[in-house]
N, CA, C and O atoms as a Tinker XYZ file with bonds, in Angstrom:
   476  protein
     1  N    -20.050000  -16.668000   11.324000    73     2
     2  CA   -19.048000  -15.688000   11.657000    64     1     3
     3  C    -19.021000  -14.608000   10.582000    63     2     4     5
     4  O    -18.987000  -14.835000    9.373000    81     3
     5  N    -19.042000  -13.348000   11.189000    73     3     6
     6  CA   -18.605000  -11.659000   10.260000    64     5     7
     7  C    -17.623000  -12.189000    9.685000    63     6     8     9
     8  O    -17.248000  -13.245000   10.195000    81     7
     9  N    -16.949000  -11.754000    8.610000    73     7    10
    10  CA   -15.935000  -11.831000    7.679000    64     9    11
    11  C    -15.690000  -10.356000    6.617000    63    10    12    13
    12  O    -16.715000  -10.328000    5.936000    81    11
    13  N    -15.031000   -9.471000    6.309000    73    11    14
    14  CA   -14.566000   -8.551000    5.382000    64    13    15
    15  C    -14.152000   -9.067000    4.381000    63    14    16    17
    16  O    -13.430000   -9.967000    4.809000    81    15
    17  N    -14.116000   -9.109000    2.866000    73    15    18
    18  CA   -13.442000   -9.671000    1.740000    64    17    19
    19  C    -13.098000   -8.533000    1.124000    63    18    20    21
    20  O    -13.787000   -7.513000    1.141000    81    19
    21  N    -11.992000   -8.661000    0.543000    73    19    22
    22  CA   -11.397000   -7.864000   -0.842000    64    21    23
    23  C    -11.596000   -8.628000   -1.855000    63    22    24    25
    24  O    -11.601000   -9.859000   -1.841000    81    23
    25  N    -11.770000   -7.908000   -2.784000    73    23    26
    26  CA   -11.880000   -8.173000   -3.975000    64    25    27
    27  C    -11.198000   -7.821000   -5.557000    63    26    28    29
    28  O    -10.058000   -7.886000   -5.097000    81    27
    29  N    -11.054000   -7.635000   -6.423000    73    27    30
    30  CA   -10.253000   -9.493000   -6.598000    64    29    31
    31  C     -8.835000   -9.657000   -5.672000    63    30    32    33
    32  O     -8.071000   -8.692000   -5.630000    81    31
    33  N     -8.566000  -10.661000   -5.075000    73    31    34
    34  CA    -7.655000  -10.593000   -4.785000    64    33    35
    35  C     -6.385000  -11.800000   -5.047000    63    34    36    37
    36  O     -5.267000  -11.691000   -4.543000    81    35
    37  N     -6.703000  -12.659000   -5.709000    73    35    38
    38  CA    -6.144000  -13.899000   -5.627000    64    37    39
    39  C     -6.492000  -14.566000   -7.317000    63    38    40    41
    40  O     -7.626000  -14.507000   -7.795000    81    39
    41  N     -5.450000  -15.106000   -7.972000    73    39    42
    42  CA    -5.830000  -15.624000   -9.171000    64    41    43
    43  C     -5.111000  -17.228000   -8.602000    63    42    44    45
    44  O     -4.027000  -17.307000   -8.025000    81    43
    45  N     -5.946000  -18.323000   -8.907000    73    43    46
    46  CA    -5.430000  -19.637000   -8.420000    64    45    47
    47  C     -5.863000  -20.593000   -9.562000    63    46    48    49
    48  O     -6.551000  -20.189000  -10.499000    81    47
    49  N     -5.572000  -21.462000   -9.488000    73    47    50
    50  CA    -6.058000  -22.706000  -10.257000    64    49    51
    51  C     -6.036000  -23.723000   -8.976000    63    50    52    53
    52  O     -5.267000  -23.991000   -8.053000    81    51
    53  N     -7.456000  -24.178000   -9.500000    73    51    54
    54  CA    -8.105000  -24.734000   -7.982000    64    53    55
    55  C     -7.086000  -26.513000   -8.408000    63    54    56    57
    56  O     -6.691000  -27.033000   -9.451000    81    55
    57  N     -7.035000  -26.896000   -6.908000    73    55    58
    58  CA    -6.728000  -28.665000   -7.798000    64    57    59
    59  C     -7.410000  -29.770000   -7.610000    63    58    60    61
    60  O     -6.929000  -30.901000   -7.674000    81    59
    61  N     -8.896000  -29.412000   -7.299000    73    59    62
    62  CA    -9.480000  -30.298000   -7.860000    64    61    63
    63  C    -10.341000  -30.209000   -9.322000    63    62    64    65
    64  O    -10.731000  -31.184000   -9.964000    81    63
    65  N    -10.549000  -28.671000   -9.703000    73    63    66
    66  CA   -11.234000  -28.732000  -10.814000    64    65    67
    67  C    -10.167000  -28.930000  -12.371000    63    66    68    69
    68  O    -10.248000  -29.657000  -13.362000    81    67
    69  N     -9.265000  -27.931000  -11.945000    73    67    70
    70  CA    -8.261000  -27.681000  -12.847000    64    69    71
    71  C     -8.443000  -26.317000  -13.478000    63    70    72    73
    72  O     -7.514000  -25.804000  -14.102000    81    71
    73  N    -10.078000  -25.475000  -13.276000    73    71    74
    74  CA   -10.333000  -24.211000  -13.480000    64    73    75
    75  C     -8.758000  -23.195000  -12.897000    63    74    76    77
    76  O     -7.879000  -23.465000  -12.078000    81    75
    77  N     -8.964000  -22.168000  -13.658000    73    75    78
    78  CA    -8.038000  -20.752000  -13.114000    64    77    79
    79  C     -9.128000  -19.668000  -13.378000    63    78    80    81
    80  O     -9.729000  -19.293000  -14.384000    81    79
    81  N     -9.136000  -19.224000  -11.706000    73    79    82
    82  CA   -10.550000  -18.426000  -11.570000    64    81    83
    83  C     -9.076000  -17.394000  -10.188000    63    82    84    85
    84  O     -7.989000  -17.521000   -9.625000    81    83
    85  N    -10.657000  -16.164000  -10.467000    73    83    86
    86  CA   -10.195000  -15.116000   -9.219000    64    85    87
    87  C    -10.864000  -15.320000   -8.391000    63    86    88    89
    88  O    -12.002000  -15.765000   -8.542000    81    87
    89  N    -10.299000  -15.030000   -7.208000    73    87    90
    90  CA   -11.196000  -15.262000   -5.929000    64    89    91
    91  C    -11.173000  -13.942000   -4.875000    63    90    92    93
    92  O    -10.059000  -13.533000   -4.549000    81    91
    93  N    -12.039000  -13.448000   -4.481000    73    91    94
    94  CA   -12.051000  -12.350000   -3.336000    64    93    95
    95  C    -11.994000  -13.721000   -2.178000    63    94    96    97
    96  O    -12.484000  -14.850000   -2.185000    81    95
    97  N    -10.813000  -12.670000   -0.873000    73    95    98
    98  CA   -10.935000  -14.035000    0.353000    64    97    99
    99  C    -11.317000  -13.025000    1.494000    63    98   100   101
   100  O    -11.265000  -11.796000    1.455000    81    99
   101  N    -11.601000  -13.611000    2.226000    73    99   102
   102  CA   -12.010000  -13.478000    3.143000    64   101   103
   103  C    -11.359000  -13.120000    4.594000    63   102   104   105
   104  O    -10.417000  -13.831000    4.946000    81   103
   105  N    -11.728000  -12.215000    5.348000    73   103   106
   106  CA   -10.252000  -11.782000    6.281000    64   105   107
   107  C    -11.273000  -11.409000    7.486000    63   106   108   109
   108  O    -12.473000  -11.205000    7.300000    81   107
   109  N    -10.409000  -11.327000    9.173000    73   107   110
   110  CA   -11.301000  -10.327000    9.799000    64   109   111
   111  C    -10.127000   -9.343000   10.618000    63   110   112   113
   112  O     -9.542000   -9.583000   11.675000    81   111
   113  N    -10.049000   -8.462000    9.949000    73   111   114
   114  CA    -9.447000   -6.744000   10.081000    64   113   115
   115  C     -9.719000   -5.692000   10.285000    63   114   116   117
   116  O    -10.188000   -5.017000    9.369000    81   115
   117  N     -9.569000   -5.257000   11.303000    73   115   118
   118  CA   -10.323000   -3.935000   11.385000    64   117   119
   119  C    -11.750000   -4.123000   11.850000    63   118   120   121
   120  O    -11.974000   -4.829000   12.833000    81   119
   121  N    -13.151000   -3.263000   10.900000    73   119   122
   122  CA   -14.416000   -3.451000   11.857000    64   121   123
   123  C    -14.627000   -3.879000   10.845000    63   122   124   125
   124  O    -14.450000   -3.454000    9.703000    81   123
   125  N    -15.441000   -5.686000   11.661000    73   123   126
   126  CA   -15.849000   -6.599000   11.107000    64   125   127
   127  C    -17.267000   -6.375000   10.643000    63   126   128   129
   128  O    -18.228000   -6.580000   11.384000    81   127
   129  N    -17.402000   -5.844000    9.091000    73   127   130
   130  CA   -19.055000   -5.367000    8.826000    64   129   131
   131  C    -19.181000   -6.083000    7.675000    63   130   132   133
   132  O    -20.336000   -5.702000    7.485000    81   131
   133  N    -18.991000   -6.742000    6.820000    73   131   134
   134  CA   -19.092000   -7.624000    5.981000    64   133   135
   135  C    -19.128000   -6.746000    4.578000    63   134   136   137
   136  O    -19.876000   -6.810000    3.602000    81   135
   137  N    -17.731000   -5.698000    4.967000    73   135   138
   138  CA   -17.560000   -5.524000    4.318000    64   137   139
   139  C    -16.875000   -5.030000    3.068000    63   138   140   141
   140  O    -15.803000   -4.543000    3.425000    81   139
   141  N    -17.019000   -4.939000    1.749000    73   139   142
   142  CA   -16.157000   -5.747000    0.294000    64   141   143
   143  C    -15.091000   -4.673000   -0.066000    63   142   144   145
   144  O    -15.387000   -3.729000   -0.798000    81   143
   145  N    -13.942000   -4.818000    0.418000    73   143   146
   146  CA   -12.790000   -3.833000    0.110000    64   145   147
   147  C    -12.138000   -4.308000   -1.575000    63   146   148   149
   148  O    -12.185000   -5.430000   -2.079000    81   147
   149  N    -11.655000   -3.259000   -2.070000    73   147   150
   150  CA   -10.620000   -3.606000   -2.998000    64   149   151
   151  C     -9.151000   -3.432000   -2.636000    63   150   152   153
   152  O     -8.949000   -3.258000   -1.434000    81   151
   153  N     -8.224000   -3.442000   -3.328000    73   151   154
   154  CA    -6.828000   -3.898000   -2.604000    64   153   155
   155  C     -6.721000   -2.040000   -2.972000    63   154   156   157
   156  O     -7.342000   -1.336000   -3.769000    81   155
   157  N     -5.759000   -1.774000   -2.084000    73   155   158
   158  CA    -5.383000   -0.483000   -1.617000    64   157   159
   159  C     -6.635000    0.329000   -0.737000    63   158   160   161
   160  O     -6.590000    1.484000   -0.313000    81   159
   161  N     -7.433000   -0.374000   -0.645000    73   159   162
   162  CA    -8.725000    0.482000    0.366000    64   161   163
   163  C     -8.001000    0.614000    1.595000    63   162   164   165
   164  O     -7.083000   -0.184000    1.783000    81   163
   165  N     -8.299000    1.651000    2.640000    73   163   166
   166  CA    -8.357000    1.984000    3.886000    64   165   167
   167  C     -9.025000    1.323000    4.684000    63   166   168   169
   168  O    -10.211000    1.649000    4.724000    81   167
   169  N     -8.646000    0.322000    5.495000    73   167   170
   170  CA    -9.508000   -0.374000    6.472000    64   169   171
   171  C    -10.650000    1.010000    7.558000    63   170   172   173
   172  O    -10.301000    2.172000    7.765000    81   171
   173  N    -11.450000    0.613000    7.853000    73   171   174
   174  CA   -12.213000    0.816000    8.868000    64   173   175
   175  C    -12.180000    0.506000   10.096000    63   174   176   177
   176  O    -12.174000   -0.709000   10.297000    81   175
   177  N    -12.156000    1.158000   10.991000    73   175   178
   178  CA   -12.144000    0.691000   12.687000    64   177   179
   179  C    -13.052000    1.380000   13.438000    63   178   180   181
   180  O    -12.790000    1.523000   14.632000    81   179
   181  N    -14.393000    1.988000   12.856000    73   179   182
   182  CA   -15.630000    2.032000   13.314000    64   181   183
   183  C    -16.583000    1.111000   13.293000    63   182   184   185
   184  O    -17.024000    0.655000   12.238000    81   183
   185  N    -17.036000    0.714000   14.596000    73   183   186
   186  CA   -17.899000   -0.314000   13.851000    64   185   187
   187  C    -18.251000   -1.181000   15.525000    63   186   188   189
   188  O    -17.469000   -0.940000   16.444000    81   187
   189  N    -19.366000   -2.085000   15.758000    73   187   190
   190  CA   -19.388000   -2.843000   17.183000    64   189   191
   191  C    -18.363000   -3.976000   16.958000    63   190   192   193
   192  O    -18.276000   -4.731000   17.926000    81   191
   193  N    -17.765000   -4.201000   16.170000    73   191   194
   194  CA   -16.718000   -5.296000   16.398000    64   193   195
   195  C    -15.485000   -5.005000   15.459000    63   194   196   197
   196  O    -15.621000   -4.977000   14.236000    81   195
   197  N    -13.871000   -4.717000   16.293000    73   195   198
   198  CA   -12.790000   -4.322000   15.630000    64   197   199
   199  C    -12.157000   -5.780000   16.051000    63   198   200   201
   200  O    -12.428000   -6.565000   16.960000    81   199
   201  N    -11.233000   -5.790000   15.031000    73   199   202
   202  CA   -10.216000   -7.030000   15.276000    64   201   203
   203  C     -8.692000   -6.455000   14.900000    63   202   204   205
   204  O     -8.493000   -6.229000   13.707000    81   203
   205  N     -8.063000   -6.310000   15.445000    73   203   206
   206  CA    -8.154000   -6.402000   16.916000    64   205   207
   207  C     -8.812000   -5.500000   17.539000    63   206   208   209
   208  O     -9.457000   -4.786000   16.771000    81   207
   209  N     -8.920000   -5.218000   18.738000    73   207   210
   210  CA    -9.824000   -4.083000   19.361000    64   209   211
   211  C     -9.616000   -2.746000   18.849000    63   210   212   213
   212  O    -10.654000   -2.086000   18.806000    81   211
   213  N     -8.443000   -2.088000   18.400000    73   211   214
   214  CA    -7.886000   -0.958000   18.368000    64   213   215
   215  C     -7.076000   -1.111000   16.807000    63   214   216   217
   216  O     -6.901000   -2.214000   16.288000    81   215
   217  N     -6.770000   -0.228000   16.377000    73   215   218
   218  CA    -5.694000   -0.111000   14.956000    64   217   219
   219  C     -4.444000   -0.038000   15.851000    63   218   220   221
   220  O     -4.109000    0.530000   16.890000    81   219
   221  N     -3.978000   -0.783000   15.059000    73   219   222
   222  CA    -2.163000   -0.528000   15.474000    64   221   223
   223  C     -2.216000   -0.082000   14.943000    63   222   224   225
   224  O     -2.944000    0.185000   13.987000    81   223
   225  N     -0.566000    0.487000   15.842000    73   223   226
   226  CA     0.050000    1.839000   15.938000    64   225   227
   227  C      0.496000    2.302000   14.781000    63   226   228   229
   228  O      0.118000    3.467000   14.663000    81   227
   229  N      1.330000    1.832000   13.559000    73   227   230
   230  CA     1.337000    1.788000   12.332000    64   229   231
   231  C      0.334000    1.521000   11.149000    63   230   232   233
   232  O      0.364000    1.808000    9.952000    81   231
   233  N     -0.333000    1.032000   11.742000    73   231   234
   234  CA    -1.200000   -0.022000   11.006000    64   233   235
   235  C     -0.922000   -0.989000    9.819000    63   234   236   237
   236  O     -1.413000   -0.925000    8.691000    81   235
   237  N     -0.170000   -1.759000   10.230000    73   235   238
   238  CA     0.558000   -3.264000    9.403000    64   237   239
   239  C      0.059000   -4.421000   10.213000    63   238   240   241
   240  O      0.313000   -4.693000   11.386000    81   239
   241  N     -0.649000   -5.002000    9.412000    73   239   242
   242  CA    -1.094000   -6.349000    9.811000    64   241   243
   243  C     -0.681000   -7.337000    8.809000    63   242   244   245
   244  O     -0.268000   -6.865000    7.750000    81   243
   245  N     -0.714000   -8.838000    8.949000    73   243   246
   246  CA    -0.510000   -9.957000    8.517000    64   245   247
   247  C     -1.299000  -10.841000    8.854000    63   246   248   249
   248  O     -1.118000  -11.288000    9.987000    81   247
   249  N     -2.152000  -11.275000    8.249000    73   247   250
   250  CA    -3.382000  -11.934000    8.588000    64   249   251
   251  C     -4.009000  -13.125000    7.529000    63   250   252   253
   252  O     -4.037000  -13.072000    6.300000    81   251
   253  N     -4.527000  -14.271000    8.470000    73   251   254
   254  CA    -4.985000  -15.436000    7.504000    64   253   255
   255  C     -6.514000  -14.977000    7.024000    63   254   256   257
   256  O     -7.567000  -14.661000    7.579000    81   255
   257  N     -5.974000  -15.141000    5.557000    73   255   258
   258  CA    -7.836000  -15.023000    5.075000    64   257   259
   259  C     -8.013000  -16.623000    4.298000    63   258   260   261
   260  O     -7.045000  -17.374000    4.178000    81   259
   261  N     -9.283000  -16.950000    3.853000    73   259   262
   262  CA    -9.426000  -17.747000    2.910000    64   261   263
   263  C    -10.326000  -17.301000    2.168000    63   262   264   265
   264  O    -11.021000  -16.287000    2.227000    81   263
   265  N    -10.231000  -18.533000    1.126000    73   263   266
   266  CA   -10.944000  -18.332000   -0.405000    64   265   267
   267  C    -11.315000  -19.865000   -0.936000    63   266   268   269
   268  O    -10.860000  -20.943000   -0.554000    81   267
   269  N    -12.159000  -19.612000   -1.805000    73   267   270
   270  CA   -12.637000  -21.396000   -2.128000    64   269   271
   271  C    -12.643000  -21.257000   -3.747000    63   270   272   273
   272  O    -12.191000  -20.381000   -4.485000    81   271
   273  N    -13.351000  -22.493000   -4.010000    73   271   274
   274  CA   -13.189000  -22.352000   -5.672000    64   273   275
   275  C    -14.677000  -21.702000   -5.774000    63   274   276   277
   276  O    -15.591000  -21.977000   -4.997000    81   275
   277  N    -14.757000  -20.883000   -6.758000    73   275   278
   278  CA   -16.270000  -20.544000   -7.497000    64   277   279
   279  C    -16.933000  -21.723000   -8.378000    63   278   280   281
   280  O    -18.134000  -21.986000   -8.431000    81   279
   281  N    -16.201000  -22.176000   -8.852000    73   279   282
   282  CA   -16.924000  -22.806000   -9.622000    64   281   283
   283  C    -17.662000  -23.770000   -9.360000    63   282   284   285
   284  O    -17.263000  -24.756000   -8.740000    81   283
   285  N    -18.928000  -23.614000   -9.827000    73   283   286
   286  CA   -20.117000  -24.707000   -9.220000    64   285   287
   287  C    -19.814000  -25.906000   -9.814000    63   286   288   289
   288  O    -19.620000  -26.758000   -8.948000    81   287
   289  N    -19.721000  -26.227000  -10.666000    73   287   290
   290  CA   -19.195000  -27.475000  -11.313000    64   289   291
   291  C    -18.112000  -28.305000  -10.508000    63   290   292   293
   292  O    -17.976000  -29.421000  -11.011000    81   291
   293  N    -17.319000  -28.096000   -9.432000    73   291   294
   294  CA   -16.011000  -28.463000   -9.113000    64   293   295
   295  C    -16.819000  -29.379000   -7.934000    63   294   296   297
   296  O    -17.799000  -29.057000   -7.263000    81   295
   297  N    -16.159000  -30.445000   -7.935000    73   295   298
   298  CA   -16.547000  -31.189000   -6.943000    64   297   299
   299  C    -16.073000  -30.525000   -5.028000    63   298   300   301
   300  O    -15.749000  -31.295000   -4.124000    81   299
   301  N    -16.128000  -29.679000   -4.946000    73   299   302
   302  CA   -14.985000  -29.193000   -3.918000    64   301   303
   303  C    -15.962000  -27.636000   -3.748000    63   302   304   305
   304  O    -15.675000  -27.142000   -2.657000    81   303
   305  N    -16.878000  -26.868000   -4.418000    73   303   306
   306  CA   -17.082000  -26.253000   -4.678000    64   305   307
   307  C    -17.856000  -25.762000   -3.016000    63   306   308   309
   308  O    -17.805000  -24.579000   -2.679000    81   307
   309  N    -18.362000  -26.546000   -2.337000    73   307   310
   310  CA   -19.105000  -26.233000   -1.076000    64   309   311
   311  C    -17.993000  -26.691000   -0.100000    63   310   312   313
   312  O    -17.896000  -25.994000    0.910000    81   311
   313  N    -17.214000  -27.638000   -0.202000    73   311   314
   314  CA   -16.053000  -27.856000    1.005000    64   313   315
   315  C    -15.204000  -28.188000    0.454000    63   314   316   317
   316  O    -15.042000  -29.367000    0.142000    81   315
   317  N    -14.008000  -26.796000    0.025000    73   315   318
   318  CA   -12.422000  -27.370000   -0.144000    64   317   319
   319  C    -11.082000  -27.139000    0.399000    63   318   320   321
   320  O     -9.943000  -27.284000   -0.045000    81   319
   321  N    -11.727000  -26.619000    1.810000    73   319   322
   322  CA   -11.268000  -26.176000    2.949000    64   321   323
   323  C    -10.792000  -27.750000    2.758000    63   322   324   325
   324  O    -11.520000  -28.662000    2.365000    81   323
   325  N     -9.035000  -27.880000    3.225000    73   323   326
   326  CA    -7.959000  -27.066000    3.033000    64   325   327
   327  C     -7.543000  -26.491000    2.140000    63   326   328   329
   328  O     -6.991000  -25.391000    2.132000    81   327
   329  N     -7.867000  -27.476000    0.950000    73   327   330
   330  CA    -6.658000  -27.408000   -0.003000    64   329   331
   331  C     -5.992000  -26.173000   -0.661000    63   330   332   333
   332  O     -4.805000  -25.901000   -0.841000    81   331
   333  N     -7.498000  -25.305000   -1.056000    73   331   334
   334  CA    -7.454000  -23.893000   -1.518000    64   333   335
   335  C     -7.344000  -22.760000   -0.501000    63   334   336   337
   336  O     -6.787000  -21.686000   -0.730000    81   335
   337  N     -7.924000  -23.104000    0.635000    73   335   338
   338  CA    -8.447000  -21.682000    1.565000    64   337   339
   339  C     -7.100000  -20.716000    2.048000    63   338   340   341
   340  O     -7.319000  -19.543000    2.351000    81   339
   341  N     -6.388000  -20.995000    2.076000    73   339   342
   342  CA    -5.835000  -20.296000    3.056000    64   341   343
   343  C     -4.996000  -19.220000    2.406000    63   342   344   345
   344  O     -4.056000  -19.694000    1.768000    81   343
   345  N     -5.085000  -17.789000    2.392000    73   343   346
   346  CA    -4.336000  -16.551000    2.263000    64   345   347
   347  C     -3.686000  -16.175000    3.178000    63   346   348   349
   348  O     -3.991000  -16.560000    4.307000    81   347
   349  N     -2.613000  -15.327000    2.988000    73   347   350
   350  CA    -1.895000  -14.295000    3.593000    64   349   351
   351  C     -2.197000  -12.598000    3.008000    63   350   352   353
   352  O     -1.534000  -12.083000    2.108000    81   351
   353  N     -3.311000  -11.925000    3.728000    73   351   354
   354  CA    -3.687000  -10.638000    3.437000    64   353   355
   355  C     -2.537000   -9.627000    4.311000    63   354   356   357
   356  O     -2.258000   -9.618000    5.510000    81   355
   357  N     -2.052000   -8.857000    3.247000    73   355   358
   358  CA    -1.324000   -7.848000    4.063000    64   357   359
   359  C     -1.600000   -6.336000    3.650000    63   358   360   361
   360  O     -1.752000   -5.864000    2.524000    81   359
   361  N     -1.626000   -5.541000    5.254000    73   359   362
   362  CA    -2.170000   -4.550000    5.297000    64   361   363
   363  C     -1.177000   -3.402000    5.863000    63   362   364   365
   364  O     -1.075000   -3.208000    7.075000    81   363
   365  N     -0.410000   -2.611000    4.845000    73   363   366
   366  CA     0.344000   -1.651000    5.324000    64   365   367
   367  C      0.047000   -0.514000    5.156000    63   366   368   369
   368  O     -0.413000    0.018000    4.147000    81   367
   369  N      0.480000    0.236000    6.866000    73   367   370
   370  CA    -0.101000    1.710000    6.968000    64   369   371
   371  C     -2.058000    1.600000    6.716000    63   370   372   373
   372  O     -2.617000    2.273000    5.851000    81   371
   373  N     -2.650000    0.852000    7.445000    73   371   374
   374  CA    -3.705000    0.666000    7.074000    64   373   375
   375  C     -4.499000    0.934000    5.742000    63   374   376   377
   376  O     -5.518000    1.586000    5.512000    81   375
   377  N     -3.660000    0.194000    4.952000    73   375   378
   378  CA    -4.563000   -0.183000    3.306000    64   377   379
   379  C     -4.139000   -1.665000    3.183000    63   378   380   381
   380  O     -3.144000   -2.211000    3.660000    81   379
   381  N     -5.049000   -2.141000    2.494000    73   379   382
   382  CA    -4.492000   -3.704000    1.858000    64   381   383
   383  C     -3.776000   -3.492000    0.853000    63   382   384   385
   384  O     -4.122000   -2.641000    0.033000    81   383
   385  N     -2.472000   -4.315000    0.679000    73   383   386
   386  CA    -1.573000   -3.710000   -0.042000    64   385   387
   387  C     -0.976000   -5.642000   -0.685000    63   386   388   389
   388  O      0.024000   -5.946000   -1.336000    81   387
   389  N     -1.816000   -6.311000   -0.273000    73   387   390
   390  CA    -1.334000   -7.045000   -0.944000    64   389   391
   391  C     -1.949000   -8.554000   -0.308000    63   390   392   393
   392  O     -2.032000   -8.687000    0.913000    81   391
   393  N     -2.428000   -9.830000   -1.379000    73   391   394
   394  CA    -2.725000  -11.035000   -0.838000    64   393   395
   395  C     -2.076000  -12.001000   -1.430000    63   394   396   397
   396  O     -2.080000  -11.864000   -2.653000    81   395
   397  N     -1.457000  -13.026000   -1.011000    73   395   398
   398  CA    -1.016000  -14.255000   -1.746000    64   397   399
   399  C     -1.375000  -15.852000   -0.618000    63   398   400   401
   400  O     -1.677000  -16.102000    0.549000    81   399
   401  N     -1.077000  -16.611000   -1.969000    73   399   402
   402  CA    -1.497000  -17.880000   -1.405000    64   401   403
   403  C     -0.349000  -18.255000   -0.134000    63   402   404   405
   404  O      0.859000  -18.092000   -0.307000    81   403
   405  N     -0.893000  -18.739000    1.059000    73   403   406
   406  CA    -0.442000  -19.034000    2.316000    64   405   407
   407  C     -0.254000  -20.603000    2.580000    63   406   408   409
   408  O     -1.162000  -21.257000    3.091000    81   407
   409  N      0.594000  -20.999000    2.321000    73   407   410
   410  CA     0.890000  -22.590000    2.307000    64   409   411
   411  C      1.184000  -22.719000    4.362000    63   410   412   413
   412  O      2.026000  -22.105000    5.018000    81   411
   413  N      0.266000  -23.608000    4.804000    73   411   414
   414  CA     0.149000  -24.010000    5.939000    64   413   415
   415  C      0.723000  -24.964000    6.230000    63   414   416   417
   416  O     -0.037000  -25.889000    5.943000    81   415
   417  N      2.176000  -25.597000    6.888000    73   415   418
   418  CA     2.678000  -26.773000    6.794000    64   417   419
   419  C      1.696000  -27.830000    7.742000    63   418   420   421
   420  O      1.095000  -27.479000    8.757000    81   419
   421  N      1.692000  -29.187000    7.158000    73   419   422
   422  CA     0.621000  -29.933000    7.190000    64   421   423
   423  C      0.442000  -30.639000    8.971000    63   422   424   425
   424  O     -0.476000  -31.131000    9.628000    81   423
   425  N      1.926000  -30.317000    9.194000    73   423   426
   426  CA     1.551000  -29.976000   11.037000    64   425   427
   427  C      1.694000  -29.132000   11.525000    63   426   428   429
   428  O      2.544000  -29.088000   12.415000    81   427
   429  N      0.923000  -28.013000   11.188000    73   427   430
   430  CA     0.363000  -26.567000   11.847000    64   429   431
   431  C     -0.499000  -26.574000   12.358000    63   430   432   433
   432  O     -1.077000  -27.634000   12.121000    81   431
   433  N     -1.216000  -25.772000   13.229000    73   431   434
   434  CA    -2.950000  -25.408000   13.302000    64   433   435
   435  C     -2.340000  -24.326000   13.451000    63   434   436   437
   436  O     -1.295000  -24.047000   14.040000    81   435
   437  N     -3.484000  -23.389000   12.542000    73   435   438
   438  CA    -4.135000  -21.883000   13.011000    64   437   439
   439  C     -4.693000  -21.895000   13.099000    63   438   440   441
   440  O     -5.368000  -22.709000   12.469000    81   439
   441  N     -5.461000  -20.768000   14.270000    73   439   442
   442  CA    -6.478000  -20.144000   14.916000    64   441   443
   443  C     -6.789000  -19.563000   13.216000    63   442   444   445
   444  O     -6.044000  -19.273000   12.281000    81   443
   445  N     -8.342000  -19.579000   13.414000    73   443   446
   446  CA    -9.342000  -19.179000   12.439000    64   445   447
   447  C     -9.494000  -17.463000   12.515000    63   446   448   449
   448  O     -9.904000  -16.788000   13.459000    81   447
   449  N     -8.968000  -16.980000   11.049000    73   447   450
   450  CA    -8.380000  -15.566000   11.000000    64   449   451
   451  C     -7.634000  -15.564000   11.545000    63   450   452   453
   452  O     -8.456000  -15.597000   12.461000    81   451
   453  N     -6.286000  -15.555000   12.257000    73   451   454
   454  CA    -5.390000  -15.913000   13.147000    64   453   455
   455  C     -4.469000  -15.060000   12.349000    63   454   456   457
   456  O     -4.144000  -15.344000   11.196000    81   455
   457  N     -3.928000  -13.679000   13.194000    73   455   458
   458  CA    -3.556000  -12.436000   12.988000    64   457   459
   459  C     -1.847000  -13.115000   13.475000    63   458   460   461
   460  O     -1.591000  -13.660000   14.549000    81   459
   461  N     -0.862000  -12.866000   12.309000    73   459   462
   462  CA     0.311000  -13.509000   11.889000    64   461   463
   463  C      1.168000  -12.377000   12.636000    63   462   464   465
   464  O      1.991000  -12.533000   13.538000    81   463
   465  N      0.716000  -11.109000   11.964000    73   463   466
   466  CA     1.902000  -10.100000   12.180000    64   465   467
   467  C      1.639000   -9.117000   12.726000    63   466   468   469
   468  O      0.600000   -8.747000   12.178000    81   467
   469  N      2.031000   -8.051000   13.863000    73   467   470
   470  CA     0.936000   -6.696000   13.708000    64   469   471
   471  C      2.250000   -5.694000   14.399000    63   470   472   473
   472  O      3.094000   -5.924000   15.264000    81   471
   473  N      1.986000   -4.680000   13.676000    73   471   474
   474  CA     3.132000   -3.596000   14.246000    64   473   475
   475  C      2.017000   -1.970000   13.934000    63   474   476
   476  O      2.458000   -0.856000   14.217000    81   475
C-alpha cells in the first residue's frame, strides 16, 4: 500500500526497547505519492490516487497514521504494530499542523488509515 509520511513528526519512547527516538508516520491524505511532507506543508491533491477523492471544503482532516520503532536493535523493530503504531495526524486548512500519539481502546477496530474527522 501508497502511504505519505511527514517528517519528524512524533518523539516516543518505544516499550519494548526503552530507546526515545523520532519517528516520521505514515498517513494516506490527499494524493497518495509516497510522498515526505514536513509539518506545516500543503497537502497535494494532484495525483492518480486522492484520499479522499476530492479536498474538503475547508480542508481539516483527522486521520490515523502509524509509526514503528527505528531502532534495529529492538526486538519489535520489523513488527510492533500495535503497541507503537498508531497516530493522530491533523491537517488544518490543508497543512499538517500537527501529530500525536493516538491511543486505540483495546476494543476498537480501525479501518487502516481510517479518516477520523473531515470538514
Amino acid at each position: 500500500m501508497n502511504f505519505n509520511t511527514v517528517h519528524p513528526a512524533l518523539e516516543f519512547v518505544c516499550p519494548c526497547c526503552g530507546e526515545k527516538l523520532t519517528s516520521g508516520v505514515g498517513f494516506c491524505v490527499g494524493a497518495v505519492l509516497r510522498h515526505n511532507y514536513q509539518m506545516r506543508d500543503e497537502l497535494i491533491w494532484q495525483g492518480a490516487e486522492c484520499r479522499p477523492q476530492s479536498q474538503p471544503r475547508l480542508g481539516n482532516i483527522k486521520t490515523v497514521g502509524y509509526f514503528n520503532c527505528d531502532n534495529p536493535a529492538c526486538s519489535s523493530w520489523t513488527d510492533c504494530f500495535p503497541e507503537v503504531q498508531y497516530a493522530l495526524v491533523i491537517v488544518e486548512d490543508n497543512r499538517i499542523t500537527g501529530v500525536e500519539s493516538f491511543a486505540v481502546p483495546a476494543d476498537a477496530e480501525v479501518a487502516e488509515f481510517a479518516i477520523i474527522e473531515m470538514a
